[in-house]
N, C-alpha and C positions, 0 to 999 in steps of 0.2 A: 584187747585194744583194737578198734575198727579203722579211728581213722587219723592212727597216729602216722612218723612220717619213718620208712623203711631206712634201715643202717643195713651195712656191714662194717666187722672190726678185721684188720690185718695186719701183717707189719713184712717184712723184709728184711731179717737179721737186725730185728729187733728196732728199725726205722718204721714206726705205726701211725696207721690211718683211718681216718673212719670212713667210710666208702659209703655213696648216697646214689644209689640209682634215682636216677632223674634222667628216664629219653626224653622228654618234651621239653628239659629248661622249664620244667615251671616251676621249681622253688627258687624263694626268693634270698641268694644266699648272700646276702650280708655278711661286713665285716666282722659287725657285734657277733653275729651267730658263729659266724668260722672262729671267732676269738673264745667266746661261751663251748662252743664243741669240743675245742682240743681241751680246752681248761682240765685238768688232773683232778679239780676237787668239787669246783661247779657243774661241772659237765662229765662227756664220757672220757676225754682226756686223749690226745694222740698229736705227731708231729705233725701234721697237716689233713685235709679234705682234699677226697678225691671225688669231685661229681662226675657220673655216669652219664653222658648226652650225646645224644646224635647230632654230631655234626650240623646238621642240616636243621637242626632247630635253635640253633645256637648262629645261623646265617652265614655258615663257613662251608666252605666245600672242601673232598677230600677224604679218609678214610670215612664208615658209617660213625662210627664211635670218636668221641673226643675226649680226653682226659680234662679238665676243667680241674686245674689243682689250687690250690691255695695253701700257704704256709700257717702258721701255729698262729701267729698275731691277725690274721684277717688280712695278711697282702697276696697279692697275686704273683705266681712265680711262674718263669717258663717252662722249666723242667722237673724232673724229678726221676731218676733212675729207677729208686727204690720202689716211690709210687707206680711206676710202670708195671711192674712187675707183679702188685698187690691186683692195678687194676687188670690187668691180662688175665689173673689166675679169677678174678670174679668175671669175668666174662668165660673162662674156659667153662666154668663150674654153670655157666647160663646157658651153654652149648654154643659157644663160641670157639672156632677152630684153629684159628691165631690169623694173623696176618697184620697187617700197618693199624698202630694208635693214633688220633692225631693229637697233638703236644703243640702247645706253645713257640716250640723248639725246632718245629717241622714235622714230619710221619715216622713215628718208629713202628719197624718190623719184629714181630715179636717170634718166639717159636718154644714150644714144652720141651721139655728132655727129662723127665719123673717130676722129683721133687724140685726141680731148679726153674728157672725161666730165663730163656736169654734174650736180651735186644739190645738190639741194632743201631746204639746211640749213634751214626753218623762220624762226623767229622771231630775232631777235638784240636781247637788251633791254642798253640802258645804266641799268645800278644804281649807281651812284657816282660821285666823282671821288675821286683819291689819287694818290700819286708813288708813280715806279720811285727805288732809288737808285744809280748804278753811280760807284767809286771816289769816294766820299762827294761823287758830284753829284746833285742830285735832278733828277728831269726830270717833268713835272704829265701825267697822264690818263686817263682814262676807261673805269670798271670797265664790261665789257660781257658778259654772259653769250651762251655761241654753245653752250649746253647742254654746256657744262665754260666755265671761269675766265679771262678776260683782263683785264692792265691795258694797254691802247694810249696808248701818248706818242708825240705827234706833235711834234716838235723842229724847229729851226733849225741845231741839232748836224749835227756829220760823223756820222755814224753807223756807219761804217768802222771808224772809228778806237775806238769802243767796248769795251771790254772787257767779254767776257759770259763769260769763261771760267769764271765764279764765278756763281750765283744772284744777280742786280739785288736789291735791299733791297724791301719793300714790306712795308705795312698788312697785320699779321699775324689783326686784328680782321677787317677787311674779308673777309680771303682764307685763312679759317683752312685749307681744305686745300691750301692752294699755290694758282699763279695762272699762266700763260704770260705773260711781259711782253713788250708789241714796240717798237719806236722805228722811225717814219717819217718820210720827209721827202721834198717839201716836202709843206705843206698846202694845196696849191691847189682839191684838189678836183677837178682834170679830169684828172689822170692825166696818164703814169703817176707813180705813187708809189714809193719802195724801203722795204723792208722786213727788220730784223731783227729775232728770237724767240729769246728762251729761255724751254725748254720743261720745265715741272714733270715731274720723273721722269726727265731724258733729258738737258738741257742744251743749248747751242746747236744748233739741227738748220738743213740747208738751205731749209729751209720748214718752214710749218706752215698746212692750210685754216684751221682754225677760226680759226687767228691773223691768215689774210688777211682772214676776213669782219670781226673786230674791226679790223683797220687799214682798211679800209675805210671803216666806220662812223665812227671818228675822223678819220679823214684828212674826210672828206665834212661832217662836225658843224663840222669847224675851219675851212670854206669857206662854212660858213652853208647847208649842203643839206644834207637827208634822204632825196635818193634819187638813184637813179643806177646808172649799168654805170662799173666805172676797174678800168683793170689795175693790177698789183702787181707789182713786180718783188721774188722775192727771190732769195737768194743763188746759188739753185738751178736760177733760170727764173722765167718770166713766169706769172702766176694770174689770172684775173679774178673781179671780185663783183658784182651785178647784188645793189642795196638798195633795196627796194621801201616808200612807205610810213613810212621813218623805221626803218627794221629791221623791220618787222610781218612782212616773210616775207624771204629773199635767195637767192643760187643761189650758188655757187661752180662757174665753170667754169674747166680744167685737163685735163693731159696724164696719163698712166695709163699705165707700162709695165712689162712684166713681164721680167726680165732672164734667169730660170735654172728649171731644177727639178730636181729628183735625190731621196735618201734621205735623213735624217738617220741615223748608228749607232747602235743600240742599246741598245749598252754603252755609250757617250757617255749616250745621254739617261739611260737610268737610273745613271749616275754622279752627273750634273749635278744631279737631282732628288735626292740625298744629299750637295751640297754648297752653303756659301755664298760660297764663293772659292775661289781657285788655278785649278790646271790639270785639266781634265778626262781621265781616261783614253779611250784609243783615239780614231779619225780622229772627227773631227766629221764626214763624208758626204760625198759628192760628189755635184756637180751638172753638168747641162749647159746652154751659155749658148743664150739664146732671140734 
């Protein structure tokens, strides 16, 4: 295939992307196509799109690289923890040496340590309290901003046994463009913690960073501290966050790996980008695993 369009596949403790080098911004990425891309059975299937762009063709100034992400349904999101991390390690692998991504969210600072990746999420503020509500139970916690929306509930609940197959209930004032809700337990504060996320745009995923650094912050608030390093377990594998300060800056450290790359077809994407459902005409691409 000559002039098909370049993927790469990733995930980050099992939070996956399909990764689209694009320095010039010239694909044209559409809701339809980011909706068709992650799709599991019409497409290659993943919890969001990471486009690859410089900065500077995208008319923003700031690191050279810009994370350009988008969630599972075709919206746009400011951050992405996990995403950071997939995109850093395809740029290490381009011979890139790390330094600032730019995000939605502001510049994250990235930096390798083997198999891990860590960055520099910034600032993490708690703005509220409010409940999740899942099968008319409520469960109390803590709006935290991690440059996109979470409510973290820290429970005594199984959390297992939760139903998230459905969007949890929440304060529609507090969180008018949607919210990622997590449920932790326990809250002891010294780790490790377990963690589950559902994620605006996408739905239950096996991780989520931005959502570790909020369960963090809540798990560590509900133990009477404001700082600290605790891992996180979630569905998908272990995360850690490093809360400095009360949230004034925090790291997320995590695994990074890239699983495939190949073509996307064509015909496939310009079908896709002329539809909002069904099936798409011709192969969605082929890849090879890494």
């Amino acid at each position: 295939m000559t002039d098909g369009i370049p993927f790469v596949k990733g995930h980050g403790t099992q939070n996956d992307f399909v990764v689209l080098p694009d320095p010039d911004a010239a694909l044209d990425l559409s809701a339809a196509r980011v909706a068709a891309l992650c799709d599991r059975r019409r497409g290659l299937g993943a919890d969001g799109v990471l486009r690859v762009a410089r900065s500077a063709a995208l008319g923003l100034e700031g690191p050279e690289w810009f994370m350009d992400y988008r969630n599972a349904d075709g919206s746009i999101a400011e951050m992405c923890g996990n995403g950071v991390r997939v995109f850093a390690r395809f740029l290490q692998r381009s011979g890139w040496s790390g330094g600032p991504v730019g995000t939605r969210a502001g510049d994250k600072i990235v930096t390798f340590d083997g198999e891990w990746v860590d960055v520099e999420m910034g600032r993490a503020r708690i703005v509220g309290e409010s409940v999740a509500r899942v099968a008319g139970r409520e469960f109390a916690g803590i709006a935290v901003d991690v440059g996109n929306p979470h409510l973290a509930c820290v429970t005594t609940a199984d959390i297992a046994a939760l139903d998230l197959t459905v969007p949890p209930g929440r304060d529609e004032a507090l969180f008018p463009n949607g919210a990622n809700v997590e449920f932790i337990a326990p809250a002891d504060g010294a780790g490790p913690v377990a963690m589950r996320v559902h994620e605006r745009g996408v739905g239950e995923t096996r991780s989520c960073g931005t959502g570790t650094v909020a369960a963090a912050m809540a798990s560590l608030r509900a133990a009477g501290r404001d700082s600290g390093r605790l891992p996180v377990d979630t569905p998908g594998g272990r995360l850690e966050v490093t809360v400095r300060e009360g949230g004034a800056s925090t790291v997320l450290h995590g695994p990074a790996v890239l699983v495939a790359e190949g073509e996307l077809d064509r015909v496939w994407w310009e079908a896709a980008g002329a539809e909002s459902g069904g099936t798409s005409a011709g192969n969605v691409g082929h890849s090879v695993a890494r």
